[in-house]
Every structure is written in C-alpha cells, then in structure tokens.
N, CA, C and O atoms as CSV, one atom per row, in Angstrom:
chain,resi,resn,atom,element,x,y,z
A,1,UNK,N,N,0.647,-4.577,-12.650
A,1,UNK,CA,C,0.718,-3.164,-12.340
A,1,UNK,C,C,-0.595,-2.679,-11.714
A,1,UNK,O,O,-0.493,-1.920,-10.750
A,2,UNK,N,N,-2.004,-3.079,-12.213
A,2,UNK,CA,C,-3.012,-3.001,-11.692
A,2,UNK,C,C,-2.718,-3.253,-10.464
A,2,UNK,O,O,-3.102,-2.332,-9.744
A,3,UNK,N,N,-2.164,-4.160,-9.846
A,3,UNK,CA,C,-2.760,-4.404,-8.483
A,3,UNK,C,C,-1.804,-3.797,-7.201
A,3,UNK,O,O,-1.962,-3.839,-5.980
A,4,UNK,N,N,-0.603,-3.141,-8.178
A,4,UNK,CA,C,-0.006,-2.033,-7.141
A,4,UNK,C,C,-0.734,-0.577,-7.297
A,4,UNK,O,O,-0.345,0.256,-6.478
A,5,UNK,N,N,-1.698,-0.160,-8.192
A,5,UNK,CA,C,-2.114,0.912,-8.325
A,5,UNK,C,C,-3.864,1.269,-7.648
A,5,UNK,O,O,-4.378,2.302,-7.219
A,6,UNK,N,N,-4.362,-0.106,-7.820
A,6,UNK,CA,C,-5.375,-0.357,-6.425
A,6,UNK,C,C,-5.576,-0.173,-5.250
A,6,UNK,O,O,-6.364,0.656,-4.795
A,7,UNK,N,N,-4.842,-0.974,-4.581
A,7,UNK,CA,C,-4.109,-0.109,-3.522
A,7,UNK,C,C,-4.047,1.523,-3.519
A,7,UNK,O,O,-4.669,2.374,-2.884
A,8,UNK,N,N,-3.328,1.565,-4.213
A,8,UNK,CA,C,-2.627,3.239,-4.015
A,8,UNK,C,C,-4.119,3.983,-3.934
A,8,UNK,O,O,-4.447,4.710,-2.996
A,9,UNK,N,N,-5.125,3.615,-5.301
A,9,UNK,CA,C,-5.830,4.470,-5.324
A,9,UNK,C,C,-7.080,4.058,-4.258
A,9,UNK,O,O,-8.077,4.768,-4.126
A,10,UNK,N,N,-6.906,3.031,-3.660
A,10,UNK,CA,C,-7.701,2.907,-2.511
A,10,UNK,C,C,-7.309,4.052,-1.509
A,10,UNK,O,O,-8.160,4.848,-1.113
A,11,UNK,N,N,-5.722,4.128,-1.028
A,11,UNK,CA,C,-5.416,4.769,0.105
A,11,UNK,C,C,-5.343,6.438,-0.337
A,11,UNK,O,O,-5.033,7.155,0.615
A,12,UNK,N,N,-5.428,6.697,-0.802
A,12,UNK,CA,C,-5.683,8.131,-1.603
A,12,UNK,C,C,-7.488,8.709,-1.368
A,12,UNK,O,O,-8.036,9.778,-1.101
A,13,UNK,N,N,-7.914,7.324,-1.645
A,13,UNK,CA,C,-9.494,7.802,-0.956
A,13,UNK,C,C,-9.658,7.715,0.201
A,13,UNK,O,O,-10.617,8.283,0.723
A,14,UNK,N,N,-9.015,7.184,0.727
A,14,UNK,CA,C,-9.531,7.081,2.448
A,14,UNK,C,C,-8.101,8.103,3.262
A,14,UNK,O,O,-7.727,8.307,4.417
A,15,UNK,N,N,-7.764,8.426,2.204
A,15,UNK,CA,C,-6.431,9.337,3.068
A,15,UNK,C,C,-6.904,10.221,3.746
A,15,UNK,O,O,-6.349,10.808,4.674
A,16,UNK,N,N,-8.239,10.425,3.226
A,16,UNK,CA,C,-9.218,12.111,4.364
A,16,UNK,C,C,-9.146,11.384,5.649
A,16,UNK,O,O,-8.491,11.741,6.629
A,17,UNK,N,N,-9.989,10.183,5.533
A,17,UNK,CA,C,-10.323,9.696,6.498
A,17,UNK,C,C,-8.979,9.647,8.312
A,17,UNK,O,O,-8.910,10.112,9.450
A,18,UNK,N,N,-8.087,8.567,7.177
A,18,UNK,CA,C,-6.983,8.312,8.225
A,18,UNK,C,C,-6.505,9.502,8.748
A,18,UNK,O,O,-6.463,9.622,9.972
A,19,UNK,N,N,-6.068,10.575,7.889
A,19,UNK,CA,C,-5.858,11.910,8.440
A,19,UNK,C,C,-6.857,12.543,9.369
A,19,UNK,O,O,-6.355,13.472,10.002
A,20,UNK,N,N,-7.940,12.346,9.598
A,20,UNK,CA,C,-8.461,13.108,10.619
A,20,UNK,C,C,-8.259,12.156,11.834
A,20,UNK,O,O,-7.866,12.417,12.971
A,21,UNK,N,N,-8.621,11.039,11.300
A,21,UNK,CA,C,-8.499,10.182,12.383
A,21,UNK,C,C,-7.358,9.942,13.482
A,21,UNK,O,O,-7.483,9.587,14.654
A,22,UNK,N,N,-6.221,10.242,12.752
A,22,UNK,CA,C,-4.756,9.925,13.056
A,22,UNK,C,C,-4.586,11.017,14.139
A,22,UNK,O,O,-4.254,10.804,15.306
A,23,UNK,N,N,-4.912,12.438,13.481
A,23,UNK,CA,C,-5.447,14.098,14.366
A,23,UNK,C,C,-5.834,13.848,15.354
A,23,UNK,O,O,-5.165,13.871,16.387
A,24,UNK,N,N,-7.437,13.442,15.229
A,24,UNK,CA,C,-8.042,13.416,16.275
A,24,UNK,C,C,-7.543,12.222,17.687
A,24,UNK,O,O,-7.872,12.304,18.870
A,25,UNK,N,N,-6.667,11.175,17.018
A,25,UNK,CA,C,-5.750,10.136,18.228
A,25,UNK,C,C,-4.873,10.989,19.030
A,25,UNK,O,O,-4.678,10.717,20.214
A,26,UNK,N,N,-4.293,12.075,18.431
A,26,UNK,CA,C,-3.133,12.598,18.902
A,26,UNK,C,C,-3.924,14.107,19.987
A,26,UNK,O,O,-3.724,14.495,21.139
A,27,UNK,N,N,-4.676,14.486,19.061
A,27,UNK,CA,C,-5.401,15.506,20.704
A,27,UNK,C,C,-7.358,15.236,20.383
A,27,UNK,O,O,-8.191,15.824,19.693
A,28,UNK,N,N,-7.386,14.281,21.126
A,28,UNK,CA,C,-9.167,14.372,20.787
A,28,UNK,C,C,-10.359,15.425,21.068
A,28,UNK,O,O,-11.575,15.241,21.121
A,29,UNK,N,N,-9.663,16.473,21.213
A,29,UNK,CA,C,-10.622,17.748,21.275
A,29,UNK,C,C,-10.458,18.579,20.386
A,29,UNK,O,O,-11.061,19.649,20.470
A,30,UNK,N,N,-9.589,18.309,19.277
A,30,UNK,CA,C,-8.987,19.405,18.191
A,30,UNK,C,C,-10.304,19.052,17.106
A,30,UNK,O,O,-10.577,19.959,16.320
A,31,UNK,N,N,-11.245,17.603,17.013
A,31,UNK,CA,C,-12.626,17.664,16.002
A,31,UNK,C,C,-13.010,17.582,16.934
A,31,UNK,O,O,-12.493,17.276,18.009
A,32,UNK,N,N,-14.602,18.014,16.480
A,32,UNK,CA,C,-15.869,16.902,17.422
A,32,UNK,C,C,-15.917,15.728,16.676
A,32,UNK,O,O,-15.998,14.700,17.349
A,33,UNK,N,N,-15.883,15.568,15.120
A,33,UNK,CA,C,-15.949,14.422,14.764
A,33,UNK,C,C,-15.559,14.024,13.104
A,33,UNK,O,O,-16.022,14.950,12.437
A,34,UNK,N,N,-15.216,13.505,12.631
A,34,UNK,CA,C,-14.489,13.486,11.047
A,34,UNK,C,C,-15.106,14.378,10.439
A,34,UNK,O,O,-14.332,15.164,9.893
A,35,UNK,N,N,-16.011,14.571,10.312
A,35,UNK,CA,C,-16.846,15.326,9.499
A,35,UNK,C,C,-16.065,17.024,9.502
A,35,UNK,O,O,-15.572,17.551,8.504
A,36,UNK,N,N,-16.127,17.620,10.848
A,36,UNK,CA,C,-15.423,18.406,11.703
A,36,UNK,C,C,-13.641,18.752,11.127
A,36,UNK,O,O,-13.028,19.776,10.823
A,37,UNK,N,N,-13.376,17.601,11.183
A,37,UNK,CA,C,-12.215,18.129,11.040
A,37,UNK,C,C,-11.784,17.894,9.737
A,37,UNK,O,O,-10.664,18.211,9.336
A,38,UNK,N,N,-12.822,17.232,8.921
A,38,UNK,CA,C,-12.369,17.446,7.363
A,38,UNK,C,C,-12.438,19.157,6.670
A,38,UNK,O,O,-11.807,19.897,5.916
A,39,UNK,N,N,-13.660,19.133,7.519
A,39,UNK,CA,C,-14.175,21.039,7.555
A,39,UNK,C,C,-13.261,21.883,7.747
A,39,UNK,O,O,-13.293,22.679,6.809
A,40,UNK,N,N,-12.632,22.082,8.312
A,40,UNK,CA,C,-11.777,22.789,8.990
A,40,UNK,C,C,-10.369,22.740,8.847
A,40,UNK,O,O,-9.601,23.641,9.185
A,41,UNK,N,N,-9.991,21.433,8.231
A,41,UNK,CA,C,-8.795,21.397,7.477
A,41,UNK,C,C,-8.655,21.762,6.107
A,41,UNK,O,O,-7.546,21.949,5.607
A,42,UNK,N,N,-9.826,21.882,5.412
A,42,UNK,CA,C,-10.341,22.157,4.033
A,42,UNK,C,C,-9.962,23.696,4.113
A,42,UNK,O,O,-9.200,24.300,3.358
A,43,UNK,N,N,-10.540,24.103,5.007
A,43,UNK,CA,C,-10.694,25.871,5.072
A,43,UNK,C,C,-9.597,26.654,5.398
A,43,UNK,O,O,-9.491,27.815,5.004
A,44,UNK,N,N,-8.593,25.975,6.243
A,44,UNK,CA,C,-7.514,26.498,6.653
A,44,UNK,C,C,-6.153,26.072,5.592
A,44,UNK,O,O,-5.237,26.809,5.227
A,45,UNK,N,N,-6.367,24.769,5.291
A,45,UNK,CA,C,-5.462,24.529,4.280
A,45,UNK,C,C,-5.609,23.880,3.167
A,45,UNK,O,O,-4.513,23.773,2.618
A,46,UNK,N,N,-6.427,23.408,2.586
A,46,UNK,CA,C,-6.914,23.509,1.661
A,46,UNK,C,C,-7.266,22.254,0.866
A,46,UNK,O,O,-8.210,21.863,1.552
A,47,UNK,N,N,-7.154,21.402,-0.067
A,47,UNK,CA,C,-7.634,19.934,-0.664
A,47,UNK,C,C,-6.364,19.254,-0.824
A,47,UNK,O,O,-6.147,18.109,-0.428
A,48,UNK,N,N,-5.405,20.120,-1.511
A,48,UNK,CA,C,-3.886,19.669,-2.156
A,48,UNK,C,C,-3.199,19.013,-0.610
A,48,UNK,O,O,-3.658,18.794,0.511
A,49,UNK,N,N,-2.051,18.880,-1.180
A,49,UNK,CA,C,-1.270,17.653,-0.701
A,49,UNK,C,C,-0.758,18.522,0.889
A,49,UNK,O,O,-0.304,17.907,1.854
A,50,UNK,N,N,-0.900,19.573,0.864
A,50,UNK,CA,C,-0.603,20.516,2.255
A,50,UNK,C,C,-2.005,20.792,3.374
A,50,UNK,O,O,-2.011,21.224,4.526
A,51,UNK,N,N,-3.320,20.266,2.328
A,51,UNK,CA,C,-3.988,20.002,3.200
A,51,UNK,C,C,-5.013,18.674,3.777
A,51,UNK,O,O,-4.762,18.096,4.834
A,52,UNK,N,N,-6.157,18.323,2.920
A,52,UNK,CA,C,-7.146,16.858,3.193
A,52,UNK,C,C,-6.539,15.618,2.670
A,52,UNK,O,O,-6.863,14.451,2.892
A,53,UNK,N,N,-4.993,16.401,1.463
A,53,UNK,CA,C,-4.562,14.710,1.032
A,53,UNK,C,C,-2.645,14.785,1.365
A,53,UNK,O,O,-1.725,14.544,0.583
A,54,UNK,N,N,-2.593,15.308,3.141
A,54,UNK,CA,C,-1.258,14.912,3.404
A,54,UNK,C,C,-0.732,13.754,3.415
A,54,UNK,O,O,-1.616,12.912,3.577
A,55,UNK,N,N,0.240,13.322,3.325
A,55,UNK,CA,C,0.938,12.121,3.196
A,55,UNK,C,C,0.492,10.925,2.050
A,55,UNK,O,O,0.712,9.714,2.082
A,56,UNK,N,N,-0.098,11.610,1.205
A,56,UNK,CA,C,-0.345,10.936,-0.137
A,56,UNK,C,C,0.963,10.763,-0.558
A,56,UNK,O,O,1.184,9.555,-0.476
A,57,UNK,N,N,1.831,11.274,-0.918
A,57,UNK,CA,C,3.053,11.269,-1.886
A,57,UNK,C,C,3.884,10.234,-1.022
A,57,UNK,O,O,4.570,9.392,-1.601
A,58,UNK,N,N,3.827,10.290,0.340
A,58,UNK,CA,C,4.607,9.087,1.201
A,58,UNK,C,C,3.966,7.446,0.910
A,58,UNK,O,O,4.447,6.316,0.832
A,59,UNK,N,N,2.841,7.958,0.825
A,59,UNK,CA,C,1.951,6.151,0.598
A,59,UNK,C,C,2.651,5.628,-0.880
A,59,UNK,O,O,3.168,4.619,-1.358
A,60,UNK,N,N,2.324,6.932,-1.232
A,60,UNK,CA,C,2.724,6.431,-2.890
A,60,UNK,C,C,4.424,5.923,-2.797
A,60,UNK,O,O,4.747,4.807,-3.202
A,61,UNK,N,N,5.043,6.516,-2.442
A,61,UNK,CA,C,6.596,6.443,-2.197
A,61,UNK,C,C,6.833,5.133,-1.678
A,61,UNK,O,O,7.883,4.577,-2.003
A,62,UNK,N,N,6.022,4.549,-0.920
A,62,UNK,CA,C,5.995,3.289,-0.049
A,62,UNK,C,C,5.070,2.236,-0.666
A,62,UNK,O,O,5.176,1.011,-0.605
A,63,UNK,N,N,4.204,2.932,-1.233
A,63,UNK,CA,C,3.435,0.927,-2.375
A,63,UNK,C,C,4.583,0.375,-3.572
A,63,UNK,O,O,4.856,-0.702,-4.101
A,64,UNK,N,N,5.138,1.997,-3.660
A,64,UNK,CA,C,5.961,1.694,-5.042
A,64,UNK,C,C,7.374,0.368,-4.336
A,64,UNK,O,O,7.642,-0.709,-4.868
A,65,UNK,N,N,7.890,0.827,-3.317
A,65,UNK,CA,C,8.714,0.054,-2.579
A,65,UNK,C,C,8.355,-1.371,-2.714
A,65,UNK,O,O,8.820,-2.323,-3.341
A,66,UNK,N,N,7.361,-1.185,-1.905
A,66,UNK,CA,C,6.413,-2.428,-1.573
A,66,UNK,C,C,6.100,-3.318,-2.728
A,66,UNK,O,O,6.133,-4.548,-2.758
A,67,UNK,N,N,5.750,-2.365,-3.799
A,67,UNK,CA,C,5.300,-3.585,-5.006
A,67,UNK,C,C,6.556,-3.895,-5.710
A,67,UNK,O,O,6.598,-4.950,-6.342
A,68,UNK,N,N,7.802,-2.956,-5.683
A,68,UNK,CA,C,9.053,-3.238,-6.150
A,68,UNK,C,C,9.827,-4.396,-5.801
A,68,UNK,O,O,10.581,-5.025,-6.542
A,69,UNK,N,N,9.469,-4.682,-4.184
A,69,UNK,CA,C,10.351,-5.376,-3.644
A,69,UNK,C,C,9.412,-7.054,-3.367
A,69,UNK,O,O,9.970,-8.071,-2.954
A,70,UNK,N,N,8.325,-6.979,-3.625
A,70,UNK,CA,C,7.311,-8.425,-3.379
A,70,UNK,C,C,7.549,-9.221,-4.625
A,70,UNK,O,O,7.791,-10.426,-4.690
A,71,UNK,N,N,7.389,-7.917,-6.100
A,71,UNK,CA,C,7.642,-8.758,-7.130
A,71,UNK,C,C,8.956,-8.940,-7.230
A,71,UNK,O,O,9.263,-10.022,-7.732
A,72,UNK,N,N,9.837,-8.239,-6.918
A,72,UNK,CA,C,11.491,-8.628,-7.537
A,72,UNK,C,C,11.851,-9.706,-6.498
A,72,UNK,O,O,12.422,-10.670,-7.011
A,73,UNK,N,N,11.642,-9.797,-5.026
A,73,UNK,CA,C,11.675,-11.084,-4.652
A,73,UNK,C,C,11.007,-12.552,-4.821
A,73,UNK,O,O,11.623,-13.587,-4.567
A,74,UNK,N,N,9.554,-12.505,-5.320
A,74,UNK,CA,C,9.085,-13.373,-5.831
A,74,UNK,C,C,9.556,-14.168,-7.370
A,74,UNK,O,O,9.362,-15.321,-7.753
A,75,UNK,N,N,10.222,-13.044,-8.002
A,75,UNK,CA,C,10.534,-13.729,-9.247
A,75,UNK,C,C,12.447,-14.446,-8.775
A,75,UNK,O,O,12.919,-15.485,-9.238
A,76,UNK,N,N,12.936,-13.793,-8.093
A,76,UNK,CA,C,13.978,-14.585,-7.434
A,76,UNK,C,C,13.609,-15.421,-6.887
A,76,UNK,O,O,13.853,-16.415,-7.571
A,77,UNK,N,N,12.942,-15.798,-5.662
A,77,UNK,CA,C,12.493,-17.244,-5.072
A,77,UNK,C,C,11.925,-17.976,-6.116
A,77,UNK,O,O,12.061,-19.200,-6.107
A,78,UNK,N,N,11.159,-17.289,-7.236
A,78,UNK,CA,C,10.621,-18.525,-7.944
A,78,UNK,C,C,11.693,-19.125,-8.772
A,78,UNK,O,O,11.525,-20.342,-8.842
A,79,UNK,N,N,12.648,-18.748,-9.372
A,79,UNK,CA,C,14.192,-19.141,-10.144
A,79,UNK,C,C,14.925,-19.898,-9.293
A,79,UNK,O,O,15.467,-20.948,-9.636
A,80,UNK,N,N,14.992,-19.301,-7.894
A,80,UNK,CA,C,16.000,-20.351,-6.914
A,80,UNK,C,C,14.693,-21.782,-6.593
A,80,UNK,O,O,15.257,-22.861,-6.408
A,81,UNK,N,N,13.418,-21.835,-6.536
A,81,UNK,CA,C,13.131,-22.881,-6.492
A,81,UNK,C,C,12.730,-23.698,-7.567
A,81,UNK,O,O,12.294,-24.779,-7.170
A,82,UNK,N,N,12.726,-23.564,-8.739
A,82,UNK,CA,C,12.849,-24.116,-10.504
A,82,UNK,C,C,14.441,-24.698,-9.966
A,82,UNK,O,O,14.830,-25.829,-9.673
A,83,UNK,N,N,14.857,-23.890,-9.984
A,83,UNK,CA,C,16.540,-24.795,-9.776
A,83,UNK,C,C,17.045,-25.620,-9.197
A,83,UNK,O,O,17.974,-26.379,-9.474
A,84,UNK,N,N,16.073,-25.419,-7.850
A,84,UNK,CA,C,16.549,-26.383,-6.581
A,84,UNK,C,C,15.807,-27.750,-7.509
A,84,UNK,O,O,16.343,-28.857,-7.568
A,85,UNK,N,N,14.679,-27.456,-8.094
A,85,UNK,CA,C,13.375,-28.785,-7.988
A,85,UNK,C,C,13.860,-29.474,-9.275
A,85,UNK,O,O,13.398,-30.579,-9.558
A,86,UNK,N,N,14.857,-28.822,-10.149
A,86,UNK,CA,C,15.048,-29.124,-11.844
A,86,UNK,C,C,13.804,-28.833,-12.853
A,86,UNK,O,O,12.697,-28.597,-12.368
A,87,UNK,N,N,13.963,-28.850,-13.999
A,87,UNK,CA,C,13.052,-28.261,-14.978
A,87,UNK,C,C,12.050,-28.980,-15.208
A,87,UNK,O,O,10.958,-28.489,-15.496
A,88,UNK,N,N,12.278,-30.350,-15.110
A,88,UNK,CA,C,11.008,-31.660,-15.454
A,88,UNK,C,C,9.874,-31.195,-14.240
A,88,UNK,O,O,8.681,-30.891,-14.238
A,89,UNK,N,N,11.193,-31.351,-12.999
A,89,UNK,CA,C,9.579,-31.502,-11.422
A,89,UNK,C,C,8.884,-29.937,-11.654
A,89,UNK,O,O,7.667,-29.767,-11.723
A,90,UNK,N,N,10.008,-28.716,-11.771
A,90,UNK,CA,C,9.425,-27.599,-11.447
A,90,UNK,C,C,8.216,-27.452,-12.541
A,90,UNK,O,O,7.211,-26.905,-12.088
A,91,UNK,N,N,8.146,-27.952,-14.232
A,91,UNK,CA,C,7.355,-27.883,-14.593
A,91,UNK,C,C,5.965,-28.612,-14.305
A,91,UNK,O,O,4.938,-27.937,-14.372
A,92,UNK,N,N,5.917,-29.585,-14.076
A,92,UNK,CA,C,5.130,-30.778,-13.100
A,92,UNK,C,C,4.369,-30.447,-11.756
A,92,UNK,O,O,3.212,-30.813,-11.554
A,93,UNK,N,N,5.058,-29.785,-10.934
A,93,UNK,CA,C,4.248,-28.734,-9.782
A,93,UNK,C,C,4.966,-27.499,-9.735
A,93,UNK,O,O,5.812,-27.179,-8.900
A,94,UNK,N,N,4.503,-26.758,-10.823
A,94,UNK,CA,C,4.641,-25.369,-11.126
A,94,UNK,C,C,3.587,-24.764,-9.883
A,94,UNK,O,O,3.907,-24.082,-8.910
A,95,UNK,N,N,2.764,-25.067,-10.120
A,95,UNK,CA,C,1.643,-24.258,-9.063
A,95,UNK,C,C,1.752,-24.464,-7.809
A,95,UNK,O,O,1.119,-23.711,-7.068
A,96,UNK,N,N,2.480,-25.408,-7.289
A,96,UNK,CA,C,2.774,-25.277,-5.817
A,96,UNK,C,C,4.116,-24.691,-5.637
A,96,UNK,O,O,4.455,-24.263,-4.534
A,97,UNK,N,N,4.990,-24.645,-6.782
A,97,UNK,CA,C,6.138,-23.951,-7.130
A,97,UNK,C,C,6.272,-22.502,-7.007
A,97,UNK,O,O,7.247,-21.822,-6.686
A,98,UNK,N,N,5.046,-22.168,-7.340
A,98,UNK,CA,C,4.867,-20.650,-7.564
A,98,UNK,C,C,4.111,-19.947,-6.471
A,98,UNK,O,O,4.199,-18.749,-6.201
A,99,UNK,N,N,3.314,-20.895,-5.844
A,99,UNK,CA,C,2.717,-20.710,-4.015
A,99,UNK,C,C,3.767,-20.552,-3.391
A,99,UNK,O,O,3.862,-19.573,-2.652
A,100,UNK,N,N,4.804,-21.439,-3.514
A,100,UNK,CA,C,5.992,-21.223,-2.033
A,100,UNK,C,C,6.643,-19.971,-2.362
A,100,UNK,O,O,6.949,-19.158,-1.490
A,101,UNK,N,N,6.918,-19.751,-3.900
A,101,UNK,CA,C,7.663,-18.673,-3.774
A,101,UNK,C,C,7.027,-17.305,-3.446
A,101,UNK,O,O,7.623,-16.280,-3.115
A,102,UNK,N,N,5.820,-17.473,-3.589
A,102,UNK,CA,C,4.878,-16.045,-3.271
A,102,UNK,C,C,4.780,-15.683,-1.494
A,102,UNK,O,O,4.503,-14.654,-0.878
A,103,UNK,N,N,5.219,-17.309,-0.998
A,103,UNK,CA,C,4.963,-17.283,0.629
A,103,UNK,C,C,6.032,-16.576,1.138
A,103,UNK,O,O,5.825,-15.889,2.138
A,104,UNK,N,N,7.109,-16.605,0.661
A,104,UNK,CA,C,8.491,-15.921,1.217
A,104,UNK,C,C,8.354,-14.681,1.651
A,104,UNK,O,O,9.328,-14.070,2.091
C-alpha cells in the first residue's frame, strides 16, 4: 500500500509545479515564470482543489486504477505461472517465477 501512496503523495507535491507548467505550454505569455503563475493562481483562486492543487483528485482516481490493476494482474500471472511450471519447479524458481509475472 505504501508504494501506491508514494507516488500519489509525490504527485500532489509537484502538482503546483505541473500545473503551471502545463498553463504556461498552452499560452506562454499568461506567466513570466512558475513562480508567477503560482502567484497569481493562489490569489485569484485559491490553494484548494479549484485552485494550485487542480487535478489532484484525477491523479488520485488514476494511481488508485493503476495500483488496482498492476497488483490484481500480477497476482493472476503469478497463479497462471505456478500452474503452468507445477508446485515442486514453481517452488524451486519462485524468484524468477515472480520476475516474469511482474514483467507482464
């Protein structure tokens, strides 16, 4: 669970960032420079999720996906390849067992 919530709380800190940045791609005269348009988005709309931390609730909406769907497929590939290999080999190279299924 830690390591879907890392993430998250990585992109939650740099969400100022990408947001100005993303702004300033789409008309580059609307900052002079991050700094700028963190300013100015602060003042007009404010810290919350309508202003410096938009599209937080979408990231979040999308790691949760993301970590939903890496682990629930990994623990399926790892069962379909225990089965394919039988219980003696799969226990025997478990660890390269558990590499392939993480590669999928």
């Amino acid at each position: 669970m830690l390591d879907n919530l890392l993430p998250l709380a990585i992109s939650i800190a740099f969400n100022v960032l990408f947001f100005c940045s993303t702004l300033s791609q789409v008309d580059p005269t609307i900052y002079k420079s991050n700094l700028d348009g963190w300013v100015k988005i602060h003042r007009e709309h404010g810290f919350g999720t309508r202003g410096l931390y938009t599209g937080v609730t979408p990231t979040f909406i999308g790691y949760s996906f993301q970590g939903a769907a890496k682990y629930g497929f990994y623990e399926l590939f790892k069962k379909k390849y225990i089965d394919l290999a039988g219980e003696e080999t799969a226990h025997k190279y478990r660890t390269t067992l558990y590499l392939a299924a993480s590669a999928r």
